[in-house]
BAVEXBA-415952 format. One line per 3 residues: number of its first residue (from 1); their letters; for each residue z, x, y of N, C-alpha, C. Coordinates in pm, whole numbers, plus 50000, padded with zeros to 5 digits. Last residue first. Layout:
BEGIN
NUM = A = Z X Y Z X Y Z X Y | ...
# end
This chain:
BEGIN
383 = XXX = 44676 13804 56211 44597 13853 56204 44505 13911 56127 | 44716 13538 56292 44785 13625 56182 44774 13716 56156 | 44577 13435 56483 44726 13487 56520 44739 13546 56439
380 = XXX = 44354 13338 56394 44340 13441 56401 44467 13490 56431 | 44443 13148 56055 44398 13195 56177 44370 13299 56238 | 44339 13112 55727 44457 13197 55802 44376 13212 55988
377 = XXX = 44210 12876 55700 44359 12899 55609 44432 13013 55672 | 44115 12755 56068 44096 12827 55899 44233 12843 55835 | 44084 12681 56252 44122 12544 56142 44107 12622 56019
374 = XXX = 44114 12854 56446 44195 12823 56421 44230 12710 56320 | 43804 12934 56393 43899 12976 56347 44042 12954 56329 | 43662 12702 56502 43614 12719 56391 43766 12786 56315
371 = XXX = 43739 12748 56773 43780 12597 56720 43797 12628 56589 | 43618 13010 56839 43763 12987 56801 43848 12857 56741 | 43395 12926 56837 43400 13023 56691 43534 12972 56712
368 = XXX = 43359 12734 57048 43336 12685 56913 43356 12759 56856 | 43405 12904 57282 43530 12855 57223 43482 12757 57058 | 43169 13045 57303 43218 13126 57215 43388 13036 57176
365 = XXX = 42897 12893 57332 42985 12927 57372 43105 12936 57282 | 42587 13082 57341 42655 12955 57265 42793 13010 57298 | 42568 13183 57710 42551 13169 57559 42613 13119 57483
362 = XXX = 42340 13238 58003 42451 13134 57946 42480 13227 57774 | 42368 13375 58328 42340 13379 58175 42414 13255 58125 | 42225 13422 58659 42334 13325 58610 42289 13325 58428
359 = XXX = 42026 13477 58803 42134 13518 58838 42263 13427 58769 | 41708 13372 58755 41800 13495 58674 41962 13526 58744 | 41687 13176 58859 41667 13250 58946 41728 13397 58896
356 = XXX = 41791 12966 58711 41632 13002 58720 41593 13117 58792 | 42013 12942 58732 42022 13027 58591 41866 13091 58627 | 42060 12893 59015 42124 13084 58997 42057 13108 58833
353 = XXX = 42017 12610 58918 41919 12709 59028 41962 12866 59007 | 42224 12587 58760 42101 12567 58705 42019 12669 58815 | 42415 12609 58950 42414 12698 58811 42282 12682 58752
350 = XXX = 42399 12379 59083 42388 12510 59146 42403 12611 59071 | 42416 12174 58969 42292 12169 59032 42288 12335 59054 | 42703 12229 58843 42561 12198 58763 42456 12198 58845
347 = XXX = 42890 12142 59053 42848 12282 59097 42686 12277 58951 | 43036 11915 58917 42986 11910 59136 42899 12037 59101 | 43183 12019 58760 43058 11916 58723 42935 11912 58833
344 = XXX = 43265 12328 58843 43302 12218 58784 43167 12155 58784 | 43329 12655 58687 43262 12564 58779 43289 12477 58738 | 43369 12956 58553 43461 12847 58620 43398 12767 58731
341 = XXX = 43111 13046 58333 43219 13056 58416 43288 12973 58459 | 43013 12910 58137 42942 13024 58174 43037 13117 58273 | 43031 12648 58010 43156 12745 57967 43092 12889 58012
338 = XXX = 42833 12485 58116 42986 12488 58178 43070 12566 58131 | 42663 12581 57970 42663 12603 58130 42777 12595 58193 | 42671 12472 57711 42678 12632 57793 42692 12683 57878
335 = XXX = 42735 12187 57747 42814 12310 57734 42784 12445 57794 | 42471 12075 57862 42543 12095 57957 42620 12234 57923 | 42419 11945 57609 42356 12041 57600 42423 12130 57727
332 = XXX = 42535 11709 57627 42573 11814 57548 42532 11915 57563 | 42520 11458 57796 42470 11603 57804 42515 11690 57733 | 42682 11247 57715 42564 11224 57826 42464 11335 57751
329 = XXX = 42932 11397 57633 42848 11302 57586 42744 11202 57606 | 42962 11515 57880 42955 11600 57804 42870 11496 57674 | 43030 11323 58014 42944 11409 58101 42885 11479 57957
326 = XXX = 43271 11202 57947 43141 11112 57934 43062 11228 57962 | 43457 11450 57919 43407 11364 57858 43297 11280 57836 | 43476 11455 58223 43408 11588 58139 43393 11486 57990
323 = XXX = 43620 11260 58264 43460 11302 58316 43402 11395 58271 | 43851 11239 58129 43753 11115 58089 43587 11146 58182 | 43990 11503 58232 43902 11462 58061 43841 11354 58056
320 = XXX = 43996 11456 58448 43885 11551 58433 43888 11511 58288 | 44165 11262 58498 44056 11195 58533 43933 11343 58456 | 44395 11429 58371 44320 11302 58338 44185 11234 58354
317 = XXX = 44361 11621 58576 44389 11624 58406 44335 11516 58343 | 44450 11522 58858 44291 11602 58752 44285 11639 58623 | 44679 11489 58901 44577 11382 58887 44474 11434 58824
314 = XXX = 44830 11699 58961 44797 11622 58839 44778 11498 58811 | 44789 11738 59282 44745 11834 59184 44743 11735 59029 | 44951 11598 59434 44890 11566 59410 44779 11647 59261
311 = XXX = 45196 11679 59599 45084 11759 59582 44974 11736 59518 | 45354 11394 59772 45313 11486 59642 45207 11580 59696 | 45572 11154 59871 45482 11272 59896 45467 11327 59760
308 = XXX = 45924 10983 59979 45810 11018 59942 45706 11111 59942 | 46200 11211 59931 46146 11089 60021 45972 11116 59932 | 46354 11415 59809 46442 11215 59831 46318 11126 59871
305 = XXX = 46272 11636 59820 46269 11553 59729 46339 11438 59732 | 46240 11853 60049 46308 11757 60031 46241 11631 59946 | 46030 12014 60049 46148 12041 60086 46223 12001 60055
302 = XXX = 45828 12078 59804 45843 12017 59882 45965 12032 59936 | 45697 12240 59580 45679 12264 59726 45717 12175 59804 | 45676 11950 59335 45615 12114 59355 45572 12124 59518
299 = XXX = 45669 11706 59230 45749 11695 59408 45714 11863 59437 | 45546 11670 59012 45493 11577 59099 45563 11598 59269 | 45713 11827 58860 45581 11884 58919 45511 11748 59044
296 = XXX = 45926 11664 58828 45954 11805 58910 45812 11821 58949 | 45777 11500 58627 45871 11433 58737 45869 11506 58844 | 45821 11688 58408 45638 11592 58521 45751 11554 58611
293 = XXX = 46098 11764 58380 45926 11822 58425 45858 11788 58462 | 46191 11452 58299 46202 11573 58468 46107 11648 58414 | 46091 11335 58105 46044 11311 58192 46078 11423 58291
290 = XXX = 46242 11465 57894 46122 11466 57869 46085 11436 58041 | 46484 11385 57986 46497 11512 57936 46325 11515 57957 | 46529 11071 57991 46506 11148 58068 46474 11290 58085
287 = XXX = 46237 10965 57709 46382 10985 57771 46382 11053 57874 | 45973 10760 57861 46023 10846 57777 46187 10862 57778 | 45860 10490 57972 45862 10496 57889 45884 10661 57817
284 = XXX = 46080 10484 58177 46039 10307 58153 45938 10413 57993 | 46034 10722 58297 46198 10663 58150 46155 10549 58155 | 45917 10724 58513 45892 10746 58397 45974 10720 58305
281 = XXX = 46039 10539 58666 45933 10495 58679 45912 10552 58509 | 46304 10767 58699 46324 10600 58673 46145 10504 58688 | 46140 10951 58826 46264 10970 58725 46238 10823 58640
278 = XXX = 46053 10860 59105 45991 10940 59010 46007 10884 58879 | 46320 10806 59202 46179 10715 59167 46133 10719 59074 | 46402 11071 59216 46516 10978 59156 46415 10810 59121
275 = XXX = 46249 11197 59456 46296 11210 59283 46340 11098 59174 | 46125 10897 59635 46137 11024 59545 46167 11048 59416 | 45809 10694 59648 45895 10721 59654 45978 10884 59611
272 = XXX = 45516 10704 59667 45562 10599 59697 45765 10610 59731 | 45417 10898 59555 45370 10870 59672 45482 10761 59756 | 45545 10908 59293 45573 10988 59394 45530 11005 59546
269 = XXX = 45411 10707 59192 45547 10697 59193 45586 10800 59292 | 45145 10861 59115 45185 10759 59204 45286 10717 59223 | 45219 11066 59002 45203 11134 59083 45205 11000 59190
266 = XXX = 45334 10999 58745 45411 11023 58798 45387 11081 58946 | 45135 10868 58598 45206 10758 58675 45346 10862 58750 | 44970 11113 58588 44919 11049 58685 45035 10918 58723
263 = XXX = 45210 11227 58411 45153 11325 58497 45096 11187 58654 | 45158 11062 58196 45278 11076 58258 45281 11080 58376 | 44867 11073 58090 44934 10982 58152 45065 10972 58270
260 = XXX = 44988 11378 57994 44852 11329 58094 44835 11164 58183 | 45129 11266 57831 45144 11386 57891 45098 11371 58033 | 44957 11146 57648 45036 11076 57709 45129 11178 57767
257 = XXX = 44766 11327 57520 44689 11222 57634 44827 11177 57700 | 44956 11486 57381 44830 11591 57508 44772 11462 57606 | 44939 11345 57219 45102 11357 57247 45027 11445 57421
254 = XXX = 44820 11246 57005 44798 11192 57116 44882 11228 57218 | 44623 11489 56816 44728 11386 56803 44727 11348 56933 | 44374 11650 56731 44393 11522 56761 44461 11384 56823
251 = XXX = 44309 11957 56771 44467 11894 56746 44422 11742 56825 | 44080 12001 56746 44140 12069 56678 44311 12033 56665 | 43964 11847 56991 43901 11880 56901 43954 11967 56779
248 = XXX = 44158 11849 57215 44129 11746 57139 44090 11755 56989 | 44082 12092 57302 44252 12105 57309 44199 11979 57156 | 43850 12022 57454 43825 12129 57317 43961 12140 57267
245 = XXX = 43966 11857 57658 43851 11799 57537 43804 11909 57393 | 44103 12011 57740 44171 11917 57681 44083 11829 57626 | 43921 12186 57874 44009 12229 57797 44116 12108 57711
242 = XXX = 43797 12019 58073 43721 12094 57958 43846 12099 57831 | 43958 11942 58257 43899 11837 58147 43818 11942 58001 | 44026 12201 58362 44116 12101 58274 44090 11980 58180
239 = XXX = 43793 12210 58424 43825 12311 58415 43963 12209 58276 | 43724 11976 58652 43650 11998 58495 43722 12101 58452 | 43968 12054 58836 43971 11885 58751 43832 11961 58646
236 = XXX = 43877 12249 58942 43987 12263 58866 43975 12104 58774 | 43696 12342 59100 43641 12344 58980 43765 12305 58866 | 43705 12359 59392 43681 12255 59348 43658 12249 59211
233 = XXX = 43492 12649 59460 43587 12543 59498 43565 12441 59435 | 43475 12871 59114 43449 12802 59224 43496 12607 59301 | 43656 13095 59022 43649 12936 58995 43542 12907 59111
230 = XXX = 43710 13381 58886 43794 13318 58897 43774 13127 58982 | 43435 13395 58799 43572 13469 58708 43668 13427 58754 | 43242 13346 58971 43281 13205 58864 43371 13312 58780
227 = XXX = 43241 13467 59208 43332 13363 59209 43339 13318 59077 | 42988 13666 59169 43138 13743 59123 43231 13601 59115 | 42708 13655 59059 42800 13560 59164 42954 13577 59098
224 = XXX = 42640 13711 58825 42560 13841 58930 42710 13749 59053 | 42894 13730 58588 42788 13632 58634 42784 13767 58745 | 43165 13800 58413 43001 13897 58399 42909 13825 58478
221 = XXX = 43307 13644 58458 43335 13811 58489 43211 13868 58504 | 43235 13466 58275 43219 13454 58450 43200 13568 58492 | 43381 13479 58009 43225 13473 58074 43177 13492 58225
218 = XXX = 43661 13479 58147 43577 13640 58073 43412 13602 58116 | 43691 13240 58245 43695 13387 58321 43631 13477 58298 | 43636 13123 57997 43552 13088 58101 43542 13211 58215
215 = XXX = 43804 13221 57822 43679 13250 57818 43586 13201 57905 | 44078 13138 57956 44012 13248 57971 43889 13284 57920 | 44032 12847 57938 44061 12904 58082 44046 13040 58080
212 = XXX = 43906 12821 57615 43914 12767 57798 43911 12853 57879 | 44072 12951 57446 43908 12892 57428 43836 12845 57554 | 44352 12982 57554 44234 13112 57562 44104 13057 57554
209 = XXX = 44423 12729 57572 44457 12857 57737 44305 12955 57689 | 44286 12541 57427 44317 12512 57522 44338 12593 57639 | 44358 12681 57155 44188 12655 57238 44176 12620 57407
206 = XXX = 44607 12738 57179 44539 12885 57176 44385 12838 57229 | 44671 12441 57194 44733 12557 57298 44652 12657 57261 | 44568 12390 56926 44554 12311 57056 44581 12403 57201
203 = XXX = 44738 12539 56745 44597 12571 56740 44532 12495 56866 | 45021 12532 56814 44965 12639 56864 44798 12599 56850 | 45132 12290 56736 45092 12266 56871 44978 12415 56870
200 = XXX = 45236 12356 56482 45169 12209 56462 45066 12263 56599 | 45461 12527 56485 45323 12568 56486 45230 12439 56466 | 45611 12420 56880 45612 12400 56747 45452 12504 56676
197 = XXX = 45744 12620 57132 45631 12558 57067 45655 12560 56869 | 45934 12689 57408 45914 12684 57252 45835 12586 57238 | 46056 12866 57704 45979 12783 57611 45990 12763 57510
194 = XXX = 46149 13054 57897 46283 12973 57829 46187 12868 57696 | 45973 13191 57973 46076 13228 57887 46166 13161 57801 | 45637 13075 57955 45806 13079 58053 45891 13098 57920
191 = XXX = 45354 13313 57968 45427 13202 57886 45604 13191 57971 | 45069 13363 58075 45178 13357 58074 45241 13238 58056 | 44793 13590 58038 44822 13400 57981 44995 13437 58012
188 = XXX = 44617 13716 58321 44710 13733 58213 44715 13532 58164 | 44410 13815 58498 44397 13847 58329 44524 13864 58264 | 44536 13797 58769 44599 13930 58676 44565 13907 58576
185 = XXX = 44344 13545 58829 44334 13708 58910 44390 13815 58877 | 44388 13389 58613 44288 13454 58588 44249 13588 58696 | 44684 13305 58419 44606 13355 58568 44463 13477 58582
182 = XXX = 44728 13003 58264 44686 13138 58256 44626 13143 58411 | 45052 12940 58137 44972 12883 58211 44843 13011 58197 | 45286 12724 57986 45242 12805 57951 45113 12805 58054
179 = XXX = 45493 12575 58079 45519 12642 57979 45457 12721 57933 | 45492 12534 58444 45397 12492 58367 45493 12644 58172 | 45669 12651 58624 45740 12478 58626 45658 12462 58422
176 = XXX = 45882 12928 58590 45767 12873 58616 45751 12746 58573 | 46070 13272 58576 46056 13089 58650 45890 13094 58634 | 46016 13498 58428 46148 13384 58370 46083 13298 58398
173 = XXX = 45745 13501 58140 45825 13536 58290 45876 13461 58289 | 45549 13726 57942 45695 13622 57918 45707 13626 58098 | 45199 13781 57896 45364 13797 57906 45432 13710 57927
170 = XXX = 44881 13892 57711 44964 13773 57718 45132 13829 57777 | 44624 14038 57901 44771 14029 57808 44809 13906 57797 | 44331 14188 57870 44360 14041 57950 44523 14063 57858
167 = XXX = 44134 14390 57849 44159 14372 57946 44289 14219 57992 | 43838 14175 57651 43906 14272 57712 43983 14261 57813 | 43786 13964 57387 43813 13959 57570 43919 14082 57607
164 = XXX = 43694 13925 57114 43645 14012 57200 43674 14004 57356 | 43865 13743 57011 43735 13651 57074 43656 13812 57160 | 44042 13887 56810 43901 13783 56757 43775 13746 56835
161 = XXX = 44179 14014 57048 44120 14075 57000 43974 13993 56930 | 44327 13735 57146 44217 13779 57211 44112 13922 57160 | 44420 13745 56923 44329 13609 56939 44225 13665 57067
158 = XXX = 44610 13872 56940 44534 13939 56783 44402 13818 56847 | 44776 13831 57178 44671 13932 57191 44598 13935 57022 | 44906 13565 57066 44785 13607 57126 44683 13686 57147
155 = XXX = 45175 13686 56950 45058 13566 56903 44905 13585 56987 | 45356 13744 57108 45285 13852 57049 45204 13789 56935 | 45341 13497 57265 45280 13620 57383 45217 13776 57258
152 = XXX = 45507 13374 57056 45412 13337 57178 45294 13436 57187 | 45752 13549 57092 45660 13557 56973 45537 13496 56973 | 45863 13497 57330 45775 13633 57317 45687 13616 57218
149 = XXX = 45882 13207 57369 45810 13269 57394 45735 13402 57363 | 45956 13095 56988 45977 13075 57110 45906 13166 57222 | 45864 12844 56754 45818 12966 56800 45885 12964 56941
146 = XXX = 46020 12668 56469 45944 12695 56613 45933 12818 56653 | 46008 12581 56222 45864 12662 56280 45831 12646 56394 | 46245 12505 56172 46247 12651 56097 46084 12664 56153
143 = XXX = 46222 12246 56338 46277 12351 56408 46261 12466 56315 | 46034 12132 56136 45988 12113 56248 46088 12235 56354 | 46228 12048 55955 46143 12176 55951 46081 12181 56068
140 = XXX = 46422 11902 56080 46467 12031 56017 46320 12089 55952 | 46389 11739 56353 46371 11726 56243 46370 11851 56197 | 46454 11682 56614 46593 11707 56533 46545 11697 56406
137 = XXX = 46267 11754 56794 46338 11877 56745 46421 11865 56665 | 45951 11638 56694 46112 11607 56662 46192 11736 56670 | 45692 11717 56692 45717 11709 56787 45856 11689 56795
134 = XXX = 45627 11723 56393 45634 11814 56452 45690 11803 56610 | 45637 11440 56286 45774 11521 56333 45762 11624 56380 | 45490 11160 56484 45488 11310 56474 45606 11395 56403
131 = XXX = 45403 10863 56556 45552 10904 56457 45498 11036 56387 | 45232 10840 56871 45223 10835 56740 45371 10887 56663 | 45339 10527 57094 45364 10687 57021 45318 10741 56902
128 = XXX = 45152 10237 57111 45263 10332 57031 45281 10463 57032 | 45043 10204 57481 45064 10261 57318 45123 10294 57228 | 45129 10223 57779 45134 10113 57629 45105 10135 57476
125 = XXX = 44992 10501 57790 45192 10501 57766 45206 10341 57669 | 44731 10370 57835 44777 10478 57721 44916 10544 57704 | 44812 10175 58024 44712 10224 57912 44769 10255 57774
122 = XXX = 44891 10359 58245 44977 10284 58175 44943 10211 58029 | 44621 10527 58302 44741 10604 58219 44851 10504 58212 | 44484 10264 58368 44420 10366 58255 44543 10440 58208
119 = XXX = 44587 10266 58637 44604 10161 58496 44585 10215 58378 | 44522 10468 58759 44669 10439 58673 44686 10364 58585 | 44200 10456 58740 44346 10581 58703 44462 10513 58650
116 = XXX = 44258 10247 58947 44220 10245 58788 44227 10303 58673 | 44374 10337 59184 44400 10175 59048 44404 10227 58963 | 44347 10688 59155 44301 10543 59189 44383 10424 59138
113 = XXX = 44532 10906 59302 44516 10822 59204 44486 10714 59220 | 44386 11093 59606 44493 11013 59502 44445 10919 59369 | 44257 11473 59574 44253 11290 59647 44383 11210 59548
110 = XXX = 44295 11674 59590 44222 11597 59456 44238 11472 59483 | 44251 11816 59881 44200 11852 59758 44178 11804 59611 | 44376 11553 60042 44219 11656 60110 44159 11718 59935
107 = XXX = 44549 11530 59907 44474 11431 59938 44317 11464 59959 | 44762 11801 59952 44713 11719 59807 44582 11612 59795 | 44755 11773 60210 44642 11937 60153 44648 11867 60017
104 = XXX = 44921 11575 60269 44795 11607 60339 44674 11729 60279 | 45160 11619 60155 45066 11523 59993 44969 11529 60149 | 45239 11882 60270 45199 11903 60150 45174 11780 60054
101 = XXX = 45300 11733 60516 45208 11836 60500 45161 11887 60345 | 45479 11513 60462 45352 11496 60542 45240 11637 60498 | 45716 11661 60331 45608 11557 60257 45505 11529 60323
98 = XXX = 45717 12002 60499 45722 11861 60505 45654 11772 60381 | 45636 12277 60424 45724 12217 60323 45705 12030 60356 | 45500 12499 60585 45588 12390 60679 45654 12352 60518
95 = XXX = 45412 12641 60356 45494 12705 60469 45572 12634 60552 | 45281 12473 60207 45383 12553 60179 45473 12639 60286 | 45028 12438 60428 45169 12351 60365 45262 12365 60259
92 = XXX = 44959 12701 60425 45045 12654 60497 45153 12565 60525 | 44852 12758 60161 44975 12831 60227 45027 12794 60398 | 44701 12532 60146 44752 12531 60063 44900 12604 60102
89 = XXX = 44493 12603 60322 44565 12475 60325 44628 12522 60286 | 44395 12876 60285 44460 12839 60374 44553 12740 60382 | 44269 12788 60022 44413 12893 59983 44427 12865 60143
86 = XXX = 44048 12618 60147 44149 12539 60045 44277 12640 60022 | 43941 12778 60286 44022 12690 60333 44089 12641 60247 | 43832 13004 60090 43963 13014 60185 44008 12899 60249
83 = XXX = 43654 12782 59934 43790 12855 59897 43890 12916 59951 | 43453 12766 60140 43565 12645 60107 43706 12686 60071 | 43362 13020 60224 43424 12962 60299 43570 12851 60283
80 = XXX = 43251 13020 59972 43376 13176 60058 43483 13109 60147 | 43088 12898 59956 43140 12881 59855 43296 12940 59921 | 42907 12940 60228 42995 12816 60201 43082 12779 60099
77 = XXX = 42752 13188 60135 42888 13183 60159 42964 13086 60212 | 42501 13116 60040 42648 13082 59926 42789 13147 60021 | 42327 13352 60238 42352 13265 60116 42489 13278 60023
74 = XXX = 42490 13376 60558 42437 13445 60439 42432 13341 60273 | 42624 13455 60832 42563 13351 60811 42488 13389 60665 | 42979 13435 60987 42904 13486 60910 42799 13425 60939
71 = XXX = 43147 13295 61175 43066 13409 61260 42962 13472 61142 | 43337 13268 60966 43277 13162 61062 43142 13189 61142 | 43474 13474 60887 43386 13435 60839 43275 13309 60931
68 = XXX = 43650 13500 61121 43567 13590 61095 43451 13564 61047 | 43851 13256 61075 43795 13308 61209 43652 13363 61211 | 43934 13377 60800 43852 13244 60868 43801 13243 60957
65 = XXX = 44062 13608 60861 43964 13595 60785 43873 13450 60793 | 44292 13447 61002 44195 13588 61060 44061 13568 60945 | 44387 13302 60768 44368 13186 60940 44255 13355 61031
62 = XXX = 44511 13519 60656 44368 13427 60561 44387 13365 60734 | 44680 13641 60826 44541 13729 60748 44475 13619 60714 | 44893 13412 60839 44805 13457 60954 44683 13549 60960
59 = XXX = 44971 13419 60582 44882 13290 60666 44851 13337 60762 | 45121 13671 60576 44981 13622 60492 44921 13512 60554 | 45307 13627 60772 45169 13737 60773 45060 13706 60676
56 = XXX = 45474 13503 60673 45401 13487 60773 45289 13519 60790 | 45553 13447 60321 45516 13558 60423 45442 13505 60541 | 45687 13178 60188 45575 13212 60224 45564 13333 60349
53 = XXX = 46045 13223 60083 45933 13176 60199 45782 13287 60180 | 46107 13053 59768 46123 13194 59823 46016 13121 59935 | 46343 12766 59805 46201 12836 59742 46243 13018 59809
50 = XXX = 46544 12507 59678 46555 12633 59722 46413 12725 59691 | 46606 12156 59722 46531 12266 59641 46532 12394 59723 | 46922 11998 59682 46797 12064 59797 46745 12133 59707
47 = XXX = 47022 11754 59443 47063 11920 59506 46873 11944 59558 | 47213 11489 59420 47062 11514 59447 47118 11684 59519 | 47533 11442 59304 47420 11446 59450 47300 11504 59427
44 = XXX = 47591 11256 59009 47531 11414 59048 47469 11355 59171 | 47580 11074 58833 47657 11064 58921 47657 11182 59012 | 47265 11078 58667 47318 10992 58791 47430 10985 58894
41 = XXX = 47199 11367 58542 47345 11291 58558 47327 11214 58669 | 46910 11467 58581 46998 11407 58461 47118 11394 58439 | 46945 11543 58856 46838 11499 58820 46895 11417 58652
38 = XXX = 47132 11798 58763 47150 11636 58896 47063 11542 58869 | 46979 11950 58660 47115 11896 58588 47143 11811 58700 | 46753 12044 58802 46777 11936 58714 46867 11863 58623
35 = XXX = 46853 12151 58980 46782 12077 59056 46796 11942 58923 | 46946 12406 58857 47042 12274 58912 46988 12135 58946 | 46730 12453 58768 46835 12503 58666 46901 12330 58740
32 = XXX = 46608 12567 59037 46546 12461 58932 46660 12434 58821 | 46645 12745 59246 46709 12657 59213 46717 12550 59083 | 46361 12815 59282 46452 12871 59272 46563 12851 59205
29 = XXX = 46090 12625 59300 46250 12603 59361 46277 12755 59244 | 45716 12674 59290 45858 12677 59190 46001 12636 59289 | 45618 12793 59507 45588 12645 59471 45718 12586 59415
26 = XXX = 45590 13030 59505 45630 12982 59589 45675 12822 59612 | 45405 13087 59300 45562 13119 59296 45611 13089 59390 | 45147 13026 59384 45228 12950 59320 45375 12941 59291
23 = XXX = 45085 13217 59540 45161 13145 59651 45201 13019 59509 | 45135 13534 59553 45087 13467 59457 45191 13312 59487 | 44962 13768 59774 45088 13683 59775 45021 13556 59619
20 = XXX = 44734 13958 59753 44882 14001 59757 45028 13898 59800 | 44555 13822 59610 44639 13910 59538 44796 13890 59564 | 44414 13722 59883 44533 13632 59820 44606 13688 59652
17 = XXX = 44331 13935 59984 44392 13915 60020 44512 13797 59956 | 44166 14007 59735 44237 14107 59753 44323 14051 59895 | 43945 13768 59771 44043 13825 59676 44184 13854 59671
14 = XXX = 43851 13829 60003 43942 13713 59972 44035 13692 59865 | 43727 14026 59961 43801 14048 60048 43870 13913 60039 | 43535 13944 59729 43653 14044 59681 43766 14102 59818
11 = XXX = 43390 13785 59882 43470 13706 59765 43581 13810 59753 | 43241 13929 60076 43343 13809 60141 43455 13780 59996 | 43083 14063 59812 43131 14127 59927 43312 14027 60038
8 = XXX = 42926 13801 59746 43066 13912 59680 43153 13972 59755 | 42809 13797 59990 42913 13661 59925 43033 13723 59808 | 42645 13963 60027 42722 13937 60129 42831 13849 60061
5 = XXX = 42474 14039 59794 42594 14114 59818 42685 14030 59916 | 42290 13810 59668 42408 13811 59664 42553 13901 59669 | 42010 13723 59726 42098 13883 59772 42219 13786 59765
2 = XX = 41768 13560 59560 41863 13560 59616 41951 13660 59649 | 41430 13650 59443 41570 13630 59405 41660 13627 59529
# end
């Protein structure tokens, strides 16, 4: 068998160093409130984004810890390795802010949107909309069943009780770009305050954060290779494809693909130009209200939103559901493996070897009970 202390060992000092700065909040503007009331009045100056600064000191501990590791030599700690470079990148070009530096760590990590990509998500914006009212806020039942965050957050824990996942909360926080996201280094699902969800959306959203992103954690938690609780490099495009193929499977409607579309014609629009690009690329097919969010996430960390650049980051939504997709209808049998922890498609050679080598379990995976349950007459929210 394989000694997999040295790589734990490296994992929980990498850990415990990127604990202590949670560099997505860094990402967010501050400012956001204004950013987008300019953003939806054309006669409005374009307002600077305002962040909190990246601690010095933390980029200079992970750029030390690199150093260090370098000098290692021990099985799988190329896994140690990648992942600090990728949280290196990441906090640095957050730290400079330039469009050069932050669509350079976007490129390096999910590369750009192909052609074909985009075509594919103009695609599927050519499409009719489906005629939803749950999605209508101005339709009168559709608002007597919305839900807004806390009630959210006191929705969950009965779900995480159902799926047996210890240890994990659901909370409210003010700023955050995503409505609902989950962090798997504080075992929490967090929801933004200001949110609301129809109940049409919850059974898609409960498979989607918990059937997903945290039963992949939870399963992981328990692997002999401490990384798959919180991901190994590179695992985020299947990670998201997963979850919007089991998102699929219980809420059909199309409103999750053209989202996803958005996302990718908004990340090429953003290469190309800024906010105000952005903006006016997407309103070719939503209103403006709908569009600033993707719009905003496509410029996440940047200094200056006038000029071209991205982070590139939501491109993998898309492309991960049409690969986890075929992959999965290739290989079905794959599931278990992929819901064992947080790996992506790239890493199957290397889950298989840890399964033969006893260092890696699988079992029927436990987001099919929750598919099962949320199509029941009483879910599990209800408790």
């Amino acid at each position: 068998m394989t000694d997999l202390t040295a790589v734990n060992a490296w994992t929980a000092r990498l850990w415990a160093t990127t604990d202590e700065v949670e560099l997505s909040r860094h990402q967010t503007p501050t400012n956001l409130g204004r950013i987008r009331a300019a953003a939806l009045d054309p006669a409005t100056e374009a307002v600077r984004p305002e962040y909190v600064p990246v601690p010095p000191d933390h980029v200079a501990r992970l750029a030390a810890m690199a150093e260090q590791l370098e000098a290692e030599d021990a099985p799988f700690l190329d896994l140690v390795t990648q992942s600090l470079d990728s949280t290196l990148g990441f906090a640095r070009a957050l730290s400079d802010r330039t469009a050069a530096a932050i669509t350079a760590f976007g490129v390096a990590e999910y590369g750009t949107p192909s052609p074909e990509l985009v075509a594919h998500a103009e695609d599927v914006l050519a499409a009719p909309a489906a005629d939803d009212p749950t999605d209508d806020p101005t339709d009168e039942k559709a608002r007597a069943a919305t839900i807004d965050a806390t009630a959210l957050a006191d929705l969950v824990d009965p779900v995480f009780a159902t799926m047996a996942v210890h240890g994990w909360t659901a909370i409210v926080r003010e700023r955050s770009i995503a409505r609902m996201a989950v962090a798997s280094s504080a075992r929490e699902v967090r929801i933004r305050a200001d949110s609301t969800f129809s109940a049409a959306q919850l059974p898609g959203l409960i498979v989607h954060e918990v059937g997903t992103h945290v039963l992949r954690a939870d399963e992981g938690s328990r692997q002999p290779l401490h990384m798959f609780a919180r991901g190994l490099p590179g695992y985020l495009e299947t990670e998201e494809g997963l979850a919007t193929h089991h998102e699929a499977q219980v809420d059909p409607r199309p409103t999750r693909l053209r989202t996803f579309a958005l996302r990718v014609v908004a990340a090429d629009a953003a290469l190309r130009g800024g906010l105000a690009d952005v903006m006016a690329r997407l309103t070719d097919h939503v209103d403006p209200a709908t569009a600033f969010p993707i719009a905003i996430r496509s410029k996440r960390g940047m200094a200056d939103l006038t000029v071209p650049g991205s982070p590139l980051k939501d491109v993998v939504y898309l492309r991960g559901l049409r690969s986890v997709g075929d992959h999965l209808a290739d290989h079905p049998h794959d599931h278990p493996l992929l819901m064992a922890g947080k790996l992506g498609l790239p890493h199957l050679h290397l889950a298989r070897r840890l399964q033969a080598d006893g260092l890696l379990t699988t079992a029927e995976p436990r987001v099919q009970e929750l598919q099962d349950a949320v199509r029941a007459s009483v879910p599990p929210w209800v408790g």
